[in-house]
N, C-alpha and C positions, 0 to 999 in steps of 0.2 A: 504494500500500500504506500500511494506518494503521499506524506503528507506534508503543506510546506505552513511557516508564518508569514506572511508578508507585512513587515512596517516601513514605516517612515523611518529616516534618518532620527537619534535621538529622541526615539516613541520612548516613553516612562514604563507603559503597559506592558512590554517587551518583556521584561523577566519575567514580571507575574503568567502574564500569556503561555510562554513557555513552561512553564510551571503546572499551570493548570490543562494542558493539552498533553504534555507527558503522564501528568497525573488517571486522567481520563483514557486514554491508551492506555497504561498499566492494569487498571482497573477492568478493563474489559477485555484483557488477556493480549491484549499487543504490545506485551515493554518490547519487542526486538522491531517493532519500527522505528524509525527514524524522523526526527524532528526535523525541516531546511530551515532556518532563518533565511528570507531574502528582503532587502532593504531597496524599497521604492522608489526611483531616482528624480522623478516626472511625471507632470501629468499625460503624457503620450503616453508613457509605460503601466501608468495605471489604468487607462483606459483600453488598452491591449489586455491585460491581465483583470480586469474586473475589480479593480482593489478599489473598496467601496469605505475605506478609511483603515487606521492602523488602530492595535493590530487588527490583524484578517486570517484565518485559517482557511487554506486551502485542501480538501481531501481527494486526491485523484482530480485536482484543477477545476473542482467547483466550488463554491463557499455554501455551506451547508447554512448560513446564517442570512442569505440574499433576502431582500425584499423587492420586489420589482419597480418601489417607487424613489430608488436610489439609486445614485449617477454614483460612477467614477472620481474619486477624489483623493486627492492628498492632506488630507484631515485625520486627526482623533476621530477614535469609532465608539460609538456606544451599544452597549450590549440591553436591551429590554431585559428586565428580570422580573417573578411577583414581587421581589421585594424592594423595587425602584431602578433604577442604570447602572451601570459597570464597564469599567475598560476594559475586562477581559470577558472571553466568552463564558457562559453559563458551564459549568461541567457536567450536569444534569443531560443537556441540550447537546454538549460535545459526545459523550457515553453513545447516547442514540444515535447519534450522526457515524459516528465510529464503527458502533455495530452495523447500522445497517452498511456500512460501504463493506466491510468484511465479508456480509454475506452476498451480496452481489459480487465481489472480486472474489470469492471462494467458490461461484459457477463457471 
């Protein structure tokens, strides 16, 4: 499984991100995946790549977090949670996003 982070240069969210995406992966039986950090240079490059603010988790080059009423950008990302916004993804949200590309990439 590809799984990458995509941020902005000097994103804050960066480690926690990492943190809770390894966490998430461990957790659902994929610690021998691999985490990419790649660092967003432009907006040409974010809009080639869908990066829809930092960080971004990409699983197999989609973002399981898309909303369709969101453009490309070189911005902080905020993450909806029940219990208000966050800079990093939900791990709840990432778990399920993980499984289910497992079992698609495992047919």
């Amino acid at each position: 499984m590809n799984v990458e982070l995509l941020v902005v240069e000097d994103c804050q969210n960066e480690g926690p991100a990492v943190v809770v995406v390894r966490r998430a992966l461990d957790e659902v039986g994929l610690a021998a995946v691999r985490i990419t950090v790649r660092v967003v240079t432009s907006q040409a490059e974010a809009e080639q790549l869908g990066f829809l603010g930092s960080p971004s988790v990409l699983i197999e080059g989609q973002d399981p977090f898309a909303e369709p009423h969101h453009r490309p950008a070189m911005a902080c990302r905020l993450y909806r949670e029940e219990t208000g916004a966050s800079g990093v993804p939900p791990i709840r949200r990432l778990r399920q996003a993980f499984k289910q590309a497992a079992g698609t990439t495992a047919r």
